[in-house]
Biopython code that builds the backbone (N, CA, C, O; Angstrom):
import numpy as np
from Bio.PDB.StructureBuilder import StructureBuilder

atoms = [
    (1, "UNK", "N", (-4.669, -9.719, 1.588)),
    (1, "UNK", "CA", (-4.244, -8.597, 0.795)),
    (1, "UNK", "C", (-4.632, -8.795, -0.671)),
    (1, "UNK", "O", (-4.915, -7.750, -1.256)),
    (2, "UNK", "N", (-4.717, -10.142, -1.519)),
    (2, "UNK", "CA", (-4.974, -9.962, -2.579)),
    (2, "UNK", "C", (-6.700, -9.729, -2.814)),
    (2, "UNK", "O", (-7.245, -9.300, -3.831)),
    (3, "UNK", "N", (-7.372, -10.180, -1.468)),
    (3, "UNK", "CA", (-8.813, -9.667, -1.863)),
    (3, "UNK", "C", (-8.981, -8.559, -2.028)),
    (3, "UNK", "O", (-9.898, -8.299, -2.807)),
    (4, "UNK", "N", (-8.343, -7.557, -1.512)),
    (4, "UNK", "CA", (-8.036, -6.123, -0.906)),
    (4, "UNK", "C", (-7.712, -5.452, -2.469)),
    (4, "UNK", "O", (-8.303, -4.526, -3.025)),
    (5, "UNK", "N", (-6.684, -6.180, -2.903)),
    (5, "UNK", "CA", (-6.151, -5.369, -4.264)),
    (5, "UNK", "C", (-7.118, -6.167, -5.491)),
    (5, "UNK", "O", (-6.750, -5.800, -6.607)),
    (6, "UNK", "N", (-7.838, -6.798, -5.520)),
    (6, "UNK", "CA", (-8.615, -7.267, -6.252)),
    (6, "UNK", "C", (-9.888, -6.373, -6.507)),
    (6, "UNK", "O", (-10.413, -6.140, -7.596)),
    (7, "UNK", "N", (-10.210, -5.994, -5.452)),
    (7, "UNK", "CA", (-11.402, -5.254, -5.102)),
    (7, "UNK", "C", (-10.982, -3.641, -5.555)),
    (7, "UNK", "O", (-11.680, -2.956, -6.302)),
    (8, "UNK", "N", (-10.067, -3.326, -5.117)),
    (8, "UNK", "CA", (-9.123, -1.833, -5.785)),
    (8, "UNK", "C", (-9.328, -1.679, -7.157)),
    (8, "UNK", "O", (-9.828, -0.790, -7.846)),
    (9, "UNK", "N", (-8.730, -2.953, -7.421)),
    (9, "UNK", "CA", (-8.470, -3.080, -9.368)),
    (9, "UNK", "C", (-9.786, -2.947, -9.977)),
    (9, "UNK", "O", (-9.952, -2.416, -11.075)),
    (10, "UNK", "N", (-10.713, -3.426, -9.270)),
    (10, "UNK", "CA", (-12.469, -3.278, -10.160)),
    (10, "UNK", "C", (-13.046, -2.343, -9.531)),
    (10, "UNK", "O", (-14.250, -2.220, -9.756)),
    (11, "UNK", "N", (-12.305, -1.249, -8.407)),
    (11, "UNK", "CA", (-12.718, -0.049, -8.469)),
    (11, "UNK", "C", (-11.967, 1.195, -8.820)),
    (11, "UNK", "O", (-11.980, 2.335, -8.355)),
    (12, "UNK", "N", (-11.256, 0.571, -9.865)),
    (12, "UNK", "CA", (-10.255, 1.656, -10.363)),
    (12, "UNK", "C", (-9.156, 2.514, -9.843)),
    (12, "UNK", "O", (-8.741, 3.586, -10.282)),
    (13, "UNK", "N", (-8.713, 1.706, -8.651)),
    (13, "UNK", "CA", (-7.987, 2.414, -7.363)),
    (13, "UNK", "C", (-6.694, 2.433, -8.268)),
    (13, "UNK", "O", (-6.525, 1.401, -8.918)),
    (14, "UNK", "N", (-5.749, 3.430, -8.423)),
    (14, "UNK", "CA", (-4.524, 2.968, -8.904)),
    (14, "UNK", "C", (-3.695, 2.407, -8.013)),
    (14, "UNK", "O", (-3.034, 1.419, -8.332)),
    (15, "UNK", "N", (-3.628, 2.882, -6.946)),
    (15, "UNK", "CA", (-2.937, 2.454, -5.520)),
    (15, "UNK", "C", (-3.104, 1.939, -4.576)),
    (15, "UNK", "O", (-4.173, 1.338, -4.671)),
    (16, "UNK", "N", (-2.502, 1.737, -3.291)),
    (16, "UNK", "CA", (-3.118, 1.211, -2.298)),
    (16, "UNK", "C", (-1.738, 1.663, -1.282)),
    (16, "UNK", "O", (-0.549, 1.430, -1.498)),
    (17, "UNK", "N", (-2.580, 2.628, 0.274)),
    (17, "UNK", "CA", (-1.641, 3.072, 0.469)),
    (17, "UNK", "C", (-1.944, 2.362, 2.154)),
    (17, "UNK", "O", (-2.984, 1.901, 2.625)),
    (18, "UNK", "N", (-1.041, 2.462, 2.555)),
    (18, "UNK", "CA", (-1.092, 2.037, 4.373)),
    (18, "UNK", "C", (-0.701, 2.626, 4.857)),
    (18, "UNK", "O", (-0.175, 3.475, 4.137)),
    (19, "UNK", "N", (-0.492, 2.888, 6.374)),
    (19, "UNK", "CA", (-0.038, 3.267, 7.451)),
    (19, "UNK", "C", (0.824, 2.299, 8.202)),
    (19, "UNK", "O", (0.430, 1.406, 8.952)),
    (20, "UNK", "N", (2.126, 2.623, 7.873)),
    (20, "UNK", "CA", (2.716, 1.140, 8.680)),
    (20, "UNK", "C", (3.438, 1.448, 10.144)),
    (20, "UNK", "O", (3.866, 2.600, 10.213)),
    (21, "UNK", "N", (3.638, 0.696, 11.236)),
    (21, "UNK", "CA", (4.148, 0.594, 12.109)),
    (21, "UNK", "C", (5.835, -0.081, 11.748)),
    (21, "UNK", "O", (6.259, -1.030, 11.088)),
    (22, "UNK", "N", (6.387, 0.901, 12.509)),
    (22, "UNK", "CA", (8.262, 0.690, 12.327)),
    (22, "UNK", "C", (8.355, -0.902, 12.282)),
    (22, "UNK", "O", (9.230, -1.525, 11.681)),
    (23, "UNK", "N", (7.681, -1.259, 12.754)),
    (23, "UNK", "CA", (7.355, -3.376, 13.206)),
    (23, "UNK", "C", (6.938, -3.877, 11.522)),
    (23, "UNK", "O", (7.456, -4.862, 10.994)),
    (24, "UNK", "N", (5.966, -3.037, 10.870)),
    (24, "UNK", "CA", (5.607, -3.102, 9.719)),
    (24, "UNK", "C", (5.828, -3.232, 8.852)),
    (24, "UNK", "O", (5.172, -3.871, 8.029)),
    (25, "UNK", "N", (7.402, -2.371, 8.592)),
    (25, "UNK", "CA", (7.378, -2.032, 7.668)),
    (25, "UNK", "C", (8.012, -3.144, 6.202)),
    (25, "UNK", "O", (7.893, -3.153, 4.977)),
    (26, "UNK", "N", (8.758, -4.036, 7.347)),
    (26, "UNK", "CA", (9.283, -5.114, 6.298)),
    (26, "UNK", "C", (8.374, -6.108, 5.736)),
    (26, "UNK", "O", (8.643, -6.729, 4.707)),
    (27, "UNK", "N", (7.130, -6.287, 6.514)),
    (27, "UNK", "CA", (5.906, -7.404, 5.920)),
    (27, "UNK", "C", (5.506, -6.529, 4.789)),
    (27, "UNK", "O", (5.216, -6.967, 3.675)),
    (28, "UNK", "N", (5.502, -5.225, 5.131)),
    (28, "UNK", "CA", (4.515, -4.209, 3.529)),
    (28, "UNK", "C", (5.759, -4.104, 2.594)),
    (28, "UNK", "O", (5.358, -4.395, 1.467)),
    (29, "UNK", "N", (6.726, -3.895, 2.571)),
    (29, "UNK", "CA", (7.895, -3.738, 1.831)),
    (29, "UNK", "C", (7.647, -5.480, 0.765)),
    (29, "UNK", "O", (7.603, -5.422, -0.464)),
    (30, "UNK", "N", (7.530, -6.708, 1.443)),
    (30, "UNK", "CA", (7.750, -8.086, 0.703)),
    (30, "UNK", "C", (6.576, -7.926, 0.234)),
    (30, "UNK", "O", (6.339, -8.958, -0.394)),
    (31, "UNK", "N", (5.757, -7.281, 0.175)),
    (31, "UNK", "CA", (3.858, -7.002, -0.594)),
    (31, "UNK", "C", (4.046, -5.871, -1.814)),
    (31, "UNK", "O", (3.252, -5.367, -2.608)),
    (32, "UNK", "N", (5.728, -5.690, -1.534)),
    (32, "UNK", "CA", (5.647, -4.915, -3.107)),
    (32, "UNK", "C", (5.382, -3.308, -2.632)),
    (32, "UNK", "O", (5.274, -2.499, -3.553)),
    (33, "UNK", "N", (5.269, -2.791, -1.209)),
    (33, "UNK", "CA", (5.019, -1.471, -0.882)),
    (33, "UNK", "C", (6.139, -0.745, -0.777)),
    (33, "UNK", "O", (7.268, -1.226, -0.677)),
    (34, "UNK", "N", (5.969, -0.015, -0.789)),
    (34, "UNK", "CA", (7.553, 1.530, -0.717)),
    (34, "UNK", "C", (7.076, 2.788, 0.168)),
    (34, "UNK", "O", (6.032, 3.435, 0.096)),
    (35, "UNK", "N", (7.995, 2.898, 0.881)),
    (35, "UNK", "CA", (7.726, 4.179, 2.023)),
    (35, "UNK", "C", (7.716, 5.330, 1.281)),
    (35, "UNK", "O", (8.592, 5.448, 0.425)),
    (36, "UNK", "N", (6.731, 6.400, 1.459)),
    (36, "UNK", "CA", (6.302, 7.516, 0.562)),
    (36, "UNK", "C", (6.544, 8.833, 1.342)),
    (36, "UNK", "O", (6.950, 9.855, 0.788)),
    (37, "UNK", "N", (6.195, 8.717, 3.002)),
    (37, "UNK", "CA", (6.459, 9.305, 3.820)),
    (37, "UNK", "C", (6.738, 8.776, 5.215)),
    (37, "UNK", "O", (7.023, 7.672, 5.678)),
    (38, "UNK", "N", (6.583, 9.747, 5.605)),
    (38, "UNK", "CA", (6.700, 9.440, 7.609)),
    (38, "UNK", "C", (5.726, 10.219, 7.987)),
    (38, "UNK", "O", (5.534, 11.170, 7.230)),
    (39, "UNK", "N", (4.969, 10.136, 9.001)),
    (39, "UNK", "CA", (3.773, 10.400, 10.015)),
    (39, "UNK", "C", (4.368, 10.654, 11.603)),
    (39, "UNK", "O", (5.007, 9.727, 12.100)),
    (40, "UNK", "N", (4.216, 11.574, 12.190)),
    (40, "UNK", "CA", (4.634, 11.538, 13.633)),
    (40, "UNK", "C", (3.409, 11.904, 14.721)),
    (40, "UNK", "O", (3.271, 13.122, 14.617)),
    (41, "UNK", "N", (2.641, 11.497, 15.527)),
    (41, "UNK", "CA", (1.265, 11.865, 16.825)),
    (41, "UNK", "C", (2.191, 11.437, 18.004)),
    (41, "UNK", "O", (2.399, 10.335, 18.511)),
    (42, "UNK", "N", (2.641, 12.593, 18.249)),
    (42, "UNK", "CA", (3.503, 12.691, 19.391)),
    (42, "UNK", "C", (4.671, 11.971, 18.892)),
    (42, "UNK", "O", (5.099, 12.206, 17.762)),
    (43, "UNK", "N", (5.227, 11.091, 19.678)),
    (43, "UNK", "CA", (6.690, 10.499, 19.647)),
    (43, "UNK", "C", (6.256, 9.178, 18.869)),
    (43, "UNK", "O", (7.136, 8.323, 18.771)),
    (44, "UNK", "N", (4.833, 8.857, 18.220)),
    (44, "UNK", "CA", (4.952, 7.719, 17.288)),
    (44, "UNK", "C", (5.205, 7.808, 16.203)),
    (44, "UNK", "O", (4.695, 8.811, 15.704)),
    (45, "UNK", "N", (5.891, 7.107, 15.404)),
    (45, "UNK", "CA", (6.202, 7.216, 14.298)),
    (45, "UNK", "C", (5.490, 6.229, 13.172)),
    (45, "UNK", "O", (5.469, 5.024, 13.422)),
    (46, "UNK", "N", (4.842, 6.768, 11.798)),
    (46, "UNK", "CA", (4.260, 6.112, 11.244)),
    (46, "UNK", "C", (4.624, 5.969, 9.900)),
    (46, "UNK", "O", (4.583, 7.013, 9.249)),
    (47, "UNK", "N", (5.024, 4.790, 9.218)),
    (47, "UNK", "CA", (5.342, 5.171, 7.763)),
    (47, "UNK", "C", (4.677, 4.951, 6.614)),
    (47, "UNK", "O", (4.768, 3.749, 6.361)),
    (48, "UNK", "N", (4.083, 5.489, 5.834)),
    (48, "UNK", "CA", (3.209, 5.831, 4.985)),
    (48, "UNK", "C", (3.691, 4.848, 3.811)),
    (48, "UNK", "O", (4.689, 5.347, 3.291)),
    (49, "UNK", "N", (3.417, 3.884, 3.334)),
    (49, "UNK", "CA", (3.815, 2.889, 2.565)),
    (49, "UNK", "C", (2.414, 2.936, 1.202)),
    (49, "UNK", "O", (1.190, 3.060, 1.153)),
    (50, "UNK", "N", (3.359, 2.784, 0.445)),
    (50, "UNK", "CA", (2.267, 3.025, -1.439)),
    (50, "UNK", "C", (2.667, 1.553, -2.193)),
    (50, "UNK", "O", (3.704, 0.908, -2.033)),
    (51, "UNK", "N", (1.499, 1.229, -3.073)),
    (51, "UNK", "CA", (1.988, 0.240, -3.529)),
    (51, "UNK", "C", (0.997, 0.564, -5.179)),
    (51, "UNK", "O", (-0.230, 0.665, -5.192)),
    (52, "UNK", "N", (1.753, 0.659, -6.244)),
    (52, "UNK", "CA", (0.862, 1.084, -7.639)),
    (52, "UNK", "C", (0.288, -0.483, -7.571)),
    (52, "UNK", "O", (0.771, -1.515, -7.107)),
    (53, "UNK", "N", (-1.041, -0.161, -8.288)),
    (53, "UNK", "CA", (-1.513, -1.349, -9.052)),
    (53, "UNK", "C", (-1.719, -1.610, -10.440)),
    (53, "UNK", "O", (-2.137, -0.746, -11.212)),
    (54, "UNK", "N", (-1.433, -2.803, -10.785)),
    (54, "UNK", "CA", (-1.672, -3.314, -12.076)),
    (54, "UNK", "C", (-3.001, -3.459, -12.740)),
    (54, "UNK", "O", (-3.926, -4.237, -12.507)),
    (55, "UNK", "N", (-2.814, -2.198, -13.925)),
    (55, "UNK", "CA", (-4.358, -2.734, -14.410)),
    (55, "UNK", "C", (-4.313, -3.510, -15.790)),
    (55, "UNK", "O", (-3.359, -3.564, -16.566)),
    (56, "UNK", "N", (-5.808, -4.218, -15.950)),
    (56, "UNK", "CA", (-6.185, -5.261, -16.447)),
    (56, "UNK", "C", (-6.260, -4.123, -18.146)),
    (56, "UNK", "O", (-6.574, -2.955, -18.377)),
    (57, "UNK", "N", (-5.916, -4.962, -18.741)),
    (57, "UNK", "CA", (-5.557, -4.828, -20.395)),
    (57, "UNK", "C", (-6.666, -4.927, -20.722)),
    (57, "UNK", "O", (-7.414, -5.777, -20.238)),
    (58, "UNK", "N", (-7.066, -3.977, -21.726)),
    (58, "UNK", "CA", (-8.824, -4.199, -22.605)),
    (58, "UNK", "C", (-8.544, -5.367, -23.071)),
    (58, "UNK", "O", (-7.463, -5.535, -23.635)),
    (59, "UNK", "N", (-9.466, -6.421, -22.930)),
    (59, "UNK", "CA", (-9.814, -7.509, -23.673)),
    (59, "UNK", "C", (-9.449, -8.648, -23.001)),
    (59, "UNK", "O", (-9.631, -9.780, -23.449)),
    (60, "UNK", "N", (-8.923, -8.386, -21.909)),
    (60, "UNK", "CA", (-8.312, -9.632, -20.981)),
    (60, "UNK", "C", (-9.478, -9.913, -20.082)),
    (60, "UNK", "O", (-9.402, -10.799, -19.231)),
]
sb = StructureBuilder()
sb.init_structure("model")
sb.init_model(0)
sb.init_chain("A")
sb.init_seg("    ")
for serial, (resi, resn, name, xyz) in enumerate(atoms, 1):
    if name == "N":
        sb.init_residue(resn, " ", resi, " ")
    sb.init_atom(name, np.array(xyz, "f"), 0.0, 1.0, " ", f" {name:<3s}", serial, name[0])
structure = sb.get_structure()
């Protein structure tokens, strides 16, 4: 995950959003993510997890 948000940050991503499984949702929650929505394809349920990113300060 930090290659993931590394790669975001030097493409100007402000965010980074997932698709989590109900099983999911507590590993993306300790990564600093927050449920934004819910998703339903038939009787599955999916929760839409956001996480802002930190950007780098001019001159750093």
């Amino acid at each position: 995950m930090a290659a993931v948000e590394m790669e975001a940050v030097e493409q100007e991503i402000a965010a980074l959003t997932v698709p989590s499984s109900v099983t999911a949702e507590k590993f993306y929650a300790k990564l600093g993510f927050t449920a934004v929505r819910e998703s339903y394809h038939g009787d599955e349920r999916t929760i839409i997890m956001e996480r802002a990113l930190l950007r780098p300060t001019k001159g750093a």
